[in-house]
C-alpha positions in Angstrom: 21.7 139.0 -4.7 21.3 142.4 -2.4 23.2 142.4 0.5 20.5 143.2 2.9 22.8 145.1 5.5 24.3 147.7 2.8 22.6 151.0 3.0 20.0 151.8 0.7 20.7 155.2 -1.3 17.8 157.2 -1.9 17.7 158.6 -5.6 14.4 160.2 -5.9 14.8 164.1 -5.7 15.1 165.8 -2.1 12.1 166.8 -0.5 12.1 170.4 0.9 10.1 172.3 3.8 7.6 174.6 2.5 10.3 177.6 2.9 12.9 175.9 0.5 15.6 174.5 3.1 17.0 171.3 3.5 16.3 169.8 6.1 18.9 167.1 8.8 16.1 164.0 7.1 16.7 165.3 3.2 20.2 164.6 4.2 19.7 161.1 5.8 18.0 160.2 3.2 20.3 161.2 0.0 23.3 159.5 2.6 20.7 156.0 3.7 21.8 156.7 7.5 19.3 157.8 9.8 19.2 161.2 10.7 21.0 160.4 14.4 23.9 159.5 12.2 23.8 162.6 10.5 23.9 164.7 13.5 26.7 163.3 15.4 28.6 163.7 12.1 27.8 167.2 12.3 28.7 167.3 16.0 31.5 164.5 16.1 32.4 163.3 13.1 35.1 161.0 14.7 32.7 159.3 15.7 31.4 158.0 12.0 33.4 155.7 9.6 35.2 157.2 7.3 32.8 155.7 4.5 29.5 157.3 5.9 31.2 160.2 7.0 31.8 160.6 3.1 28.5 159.8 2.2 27.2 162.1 4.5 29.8 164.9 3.4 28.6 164.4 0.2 24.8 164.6 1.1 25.7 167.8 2.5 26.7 168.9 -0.5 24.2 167.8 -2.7 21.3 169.0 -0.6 23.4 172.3 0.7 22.0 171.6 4.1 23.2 173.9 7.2 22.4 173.6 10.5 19.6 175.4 12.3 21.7 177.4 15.2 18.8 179.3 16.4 17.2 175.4 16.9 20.3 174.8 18.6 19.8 178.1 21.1 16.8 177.0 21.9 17.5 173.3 23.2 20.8 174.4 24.8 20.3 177.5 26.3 24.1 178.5 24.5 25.5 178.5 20.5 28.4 176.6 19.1 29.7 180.7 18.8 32.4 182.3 20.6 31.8 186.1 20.1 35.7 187.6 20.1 36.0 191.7 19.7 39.1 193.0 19.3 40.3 196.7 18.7 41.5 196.5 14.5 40.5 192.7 12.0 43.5 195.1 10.1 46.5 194.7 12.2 48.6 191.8 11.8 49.3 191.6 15.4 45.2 191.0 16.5 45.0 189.0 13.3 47.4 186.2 14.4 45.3 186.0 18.0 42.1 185.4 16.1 44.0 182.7 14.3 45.0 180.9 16.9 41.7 181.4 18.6 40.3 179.8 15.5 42.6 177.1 15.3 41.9 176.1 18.6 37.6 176.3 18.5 37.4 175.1 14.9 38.3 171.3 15.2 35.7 171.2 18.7 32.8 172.4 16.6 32.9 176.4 17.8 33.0 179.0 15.9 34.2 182.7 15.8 32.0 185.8 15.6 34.7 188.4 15.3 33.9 192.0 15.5 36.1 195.2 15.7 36.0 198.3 17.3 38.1 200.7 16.0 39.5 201.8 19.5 36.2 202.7 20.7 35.0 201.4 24.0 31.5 202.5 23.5 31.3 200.5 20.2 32.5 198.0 22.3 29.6 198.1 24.3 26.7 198.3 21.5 28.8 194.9 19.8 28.8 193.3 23.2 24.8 193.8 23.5 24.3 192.7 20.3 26.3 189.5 19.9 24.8 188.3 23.5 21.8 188.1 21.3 22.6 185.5 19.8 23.6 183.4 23.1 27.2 182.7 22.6 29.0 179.8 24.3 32.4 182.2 25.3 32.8 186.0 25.3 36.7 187.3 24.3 37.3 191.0 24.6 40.4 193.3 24.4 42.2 194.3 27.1 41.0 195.7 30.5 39.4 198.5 30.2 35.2 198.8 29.0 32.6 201.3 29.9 29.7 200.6 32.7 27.3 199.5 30.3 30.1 196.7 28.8 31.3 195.6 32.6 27.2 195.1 33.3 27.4 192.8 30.1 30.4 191.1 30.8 28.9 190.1 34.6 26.2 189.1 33.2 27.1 187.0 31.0 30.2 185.9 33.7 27.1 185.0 36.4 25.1 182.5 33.8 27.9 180.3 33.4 29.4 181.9 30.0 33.0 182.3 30.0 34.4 185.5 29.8 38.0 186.3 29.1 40.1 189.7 28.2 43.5 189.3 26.6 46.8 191.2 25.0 46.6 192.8 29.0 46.8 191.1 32.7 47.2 193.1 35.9 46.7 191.4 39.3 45.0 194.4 40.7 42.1 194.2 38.8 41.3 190.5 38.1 37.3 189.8 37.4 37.9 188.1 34.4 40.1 185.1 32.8 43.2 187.3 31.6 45.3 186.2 28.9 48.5 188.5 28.4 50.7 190.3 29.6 51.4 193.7 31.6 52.4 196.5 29.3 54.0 198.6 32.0 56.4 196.0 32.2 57.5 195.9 28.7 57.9 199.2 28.6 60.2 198.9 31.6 62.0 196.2 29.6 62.3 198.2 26.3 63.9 201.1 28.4 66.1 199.2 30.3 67.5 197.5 26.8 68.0 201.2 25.3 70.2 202.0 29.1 72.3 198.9 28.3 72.8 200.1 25.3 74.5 202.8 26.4 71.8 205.9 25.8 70.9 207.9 28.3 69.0 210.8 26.2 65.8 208.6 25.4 62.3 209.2 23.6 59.3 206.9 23.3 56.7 207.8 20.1 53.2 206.7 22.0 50.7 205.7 19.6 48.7 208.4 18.2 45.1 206.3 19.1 44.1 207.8 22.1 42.3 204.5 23.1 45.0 202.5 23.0 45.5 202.1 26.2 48.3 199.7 26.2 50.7 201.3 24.1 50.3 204.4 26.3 50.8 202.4 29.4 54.2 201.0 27.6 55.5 204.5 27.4 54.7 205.0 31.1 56.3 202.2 32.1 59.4 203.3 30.0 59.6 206.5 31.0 59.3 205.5 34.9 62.5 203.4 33.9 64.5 205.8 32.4 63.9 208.5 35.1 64.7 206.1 37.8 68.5 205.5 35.7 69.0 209.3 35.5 68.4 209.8 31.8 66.5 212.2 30.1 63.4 210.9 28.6 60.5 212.4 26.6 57.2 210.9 25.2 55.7 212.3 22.3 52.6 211.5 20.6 52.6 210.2 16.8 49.8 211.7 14.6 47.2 209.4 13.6 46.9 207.7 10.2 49.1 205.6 8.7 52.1 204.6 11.0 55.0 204.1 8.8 54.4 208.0 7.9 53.6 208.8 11.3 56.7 207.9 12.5 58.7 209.6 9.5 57.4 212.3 10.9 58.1 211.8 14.6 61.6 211.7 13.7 61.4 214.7 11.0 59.6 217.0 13.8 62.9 216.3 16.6 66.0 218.8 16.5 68.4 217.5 13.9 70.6 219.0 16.3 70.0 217.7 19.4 68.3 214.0 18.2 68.4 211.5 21.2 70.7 208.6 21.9 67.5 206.1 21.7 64.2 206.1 20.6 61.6 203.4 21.3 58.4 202.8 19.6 54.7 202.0 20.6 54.8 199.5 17.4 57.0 198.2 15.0 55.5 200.0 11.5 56.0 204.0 13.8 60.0 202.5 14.0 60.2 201.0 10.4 58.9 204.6 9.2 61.7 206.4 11.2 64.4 203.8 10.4 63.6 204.7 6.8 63.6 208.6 7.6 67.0 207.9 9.5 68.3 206.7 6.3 66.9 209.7 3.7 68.4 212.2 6.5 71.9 210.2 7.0 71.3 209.3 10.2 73.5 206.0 11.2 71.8 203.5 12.8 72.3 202.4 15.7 75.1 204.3 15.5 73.8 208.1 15.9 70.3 207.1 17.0 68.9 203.3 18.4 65.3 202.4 17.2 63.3 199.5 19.3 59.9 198.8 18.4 57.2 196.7 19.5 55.3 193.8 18.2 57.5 191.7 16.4 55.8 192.5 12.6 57.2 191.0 9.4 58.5 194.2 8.3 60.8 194.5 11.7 62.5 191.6 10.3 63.7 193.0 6.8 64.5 196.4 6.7 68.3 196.8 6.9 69.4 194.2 8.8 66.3 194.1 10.9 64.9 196.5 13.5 65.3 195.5 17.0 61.6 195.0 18.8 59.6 193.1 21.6 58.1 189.9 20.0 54.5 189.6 21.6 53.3 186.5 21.5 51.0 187.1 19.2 49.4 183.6 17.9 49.6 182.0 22.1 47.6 184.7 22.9 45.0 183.2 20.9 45.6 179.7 21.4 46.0 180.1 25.0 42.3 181.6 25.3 40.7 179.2 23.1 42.0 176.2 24.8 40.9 178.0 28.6 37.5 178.0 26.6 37.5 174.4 25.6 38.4 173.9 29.4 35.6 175.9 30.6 33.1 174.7 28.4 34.0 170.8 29.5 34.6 170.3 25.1 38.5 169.2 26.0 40.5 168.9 29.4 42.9 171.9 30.6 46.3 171.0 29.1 49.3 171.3 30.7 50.3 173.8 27.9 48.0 176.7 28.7 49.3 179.8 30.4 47.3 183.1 31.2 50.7 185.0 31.5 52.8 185.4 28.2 55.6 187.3 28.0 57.5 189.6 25.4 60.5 188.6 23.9 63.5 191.2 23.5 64.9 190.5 19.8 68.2 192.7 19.3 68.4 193.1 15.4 70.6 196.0 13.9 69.2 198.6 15.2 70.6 198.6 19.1 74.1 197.5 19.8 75.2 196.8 23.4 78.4 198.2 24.3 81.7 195.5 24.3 82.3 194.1 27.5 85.7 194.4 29.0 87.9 192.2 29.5 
């Protein structure tokens, strides 16, 4: 006899809209739930068994339903999307933020619209006029700096209740938005003060060959402050752009082999790694004749001879960090203790800086 309370599983063939789509009832119906199930599957699926949640998953599938956002616009006034734009999707050290970013939004229903600009603040503008098209529930941008047109945006959005936060940069003298970061001047002042422990007191800092990034140029300022303040001679000279494992080959190739420095820091970790290997083609002992830091903590820092000494940035927090301040914001999960807007560098001495014995 049928048990009148077990659901009752369509089997006919889904009906479609006149356009072709699937629509939330085509589901409900290939599941036997009613389409208010369906929806808080989509939106809280914690909140279904785990036997219609499988049902449903599998209705899904069948039917190849996805949600209407634009719908969703319309009734909320905001998108499950958080638009992020960061300066490179290549570079390890953005692509471990956007993972923890993800990581974060993912499980609370929000996802990432990631775009990149190259270093360009006026492409950072045009991205940032077109993703608020598309009314999106948190803005993230990179670093501190934007054109008038991109600050006008970022208000904007700031006034109507969308959360706007920069990270990789914080500065307490010019806070309009949530930061998330850290102040680059200050790990250049660390990074020089390592190389003066060290012992060196004739000092060079490659700067990155991008003239738009900003924070790399604003380490070497903040390094060079620091040596001059010690007495030692310092020097910053600019990489060439292009690949930077060559470009710093060639930072090292264009010093005098005659007069090389004591220490040499590095606006990333792949400018040292290309020197460190050009250190060892021209027989240059390392750390002995010549210290290399770099910056950024990348795999490669950790495997060439022994390991190049570097500033672990903390990379993946970064991420995290903002996306839980956007779960906060947004009233999806409470502010955890956990969540700091200041992270800070890590000093990792590898084999490529030695600190002097201490006397006994």
């Amino acid at each position: 006899m049928e048990n009148p309370d077990s659901p009752k599983i369509a089997v006919t063939s889904v009906g479609r809209r006149g356009h072709g789509k699937a629509t939330l009832a085509d589901v409900a119906r290939r599941a036997g739930v009613t389409t208010m199930t369906v929806s808080r599957m989509l939106r809280e699926p914690h909140r279904v068994s785990d036997e219609t949640g499988e049902r449903i998953r599998q209705a899904l599938a069948d039917t190849g339903y996805s949600p209407n956002k634009q719908a969703g616009v319309l009734a909320s006034g905001r998108s499950a999307i958080v638009a992020a734009i960061i300066p490179n999707v290549a570079n390890s050290i953005f692509a471990e933020t956007v993972q923890g970013l993800s990581d974060v939004l993912q499980p609370a229903g929000l996802e990432l619209l990631l775009a990149s600009t190259n270093y360009s603040l006026e492409r950072e503008e045009e991205q940032l006029r077109a993703v608020m098209g598309w009314a999106p529930a948190a803005l993230v941008v990179t670093g501190l700096r934007h054109t008038d047109g991109a600050m006008a945006l970022l208000r904007q959005a700031q006034a109507s209740g969308t959360p706007v936060i920069e990270i990789w940069e914080k500065d307490p003298a010019e806070v309009e938005f949530i930061q998330i970061g850290f102040n680059h001047r200050s790990v250049g002042q660390t990074m020089a003060q390592h190389l003066l422990e060290c012992g060196h007191t004739d000092l060079v800092y490659v700067d990155s060959g991008v003239e738009e990034d900003f924070r790399a140029h604003e380490r070497g300022e903040g390094f060079a402050a620091t040596a001059e303040r010690a007495g030692a001679t310092v020097r910053i000279i600019r990489a060439e752009r292009g690949e930077p494992m060559a470009a710093g080959r060639k930072a090292l190739l264009g010093l005098d082999p005659a007069q090389l420095p004591h220490g040499m820091a590095f606006a990333n970790d792949h400018l040292a790694a290309g020197a460190w290997l050009q250190a060892q083609e021209a027989g240059i002992h390392v750390p002995t004749d010549l210290a290399l830091l770099g910056f950024g903590d990348f795999p490669i820092a950790g495997q060439l001879g022994g390991g190049i000494s570097t500033m672990a940035a903390p990379r993946y927090d970064i991420g995290q960090n903002a996306g839980l301040k956007i779960l906060s914001d947004l009233d999806l999960k409470p502010l955890c203790n956990g969540v700091s807007n200041s992270l800070k560098p890590t000093l990792i001495m590898r084999n490529t800086t030695r600190l002097p014995p201490k006397s006994s």
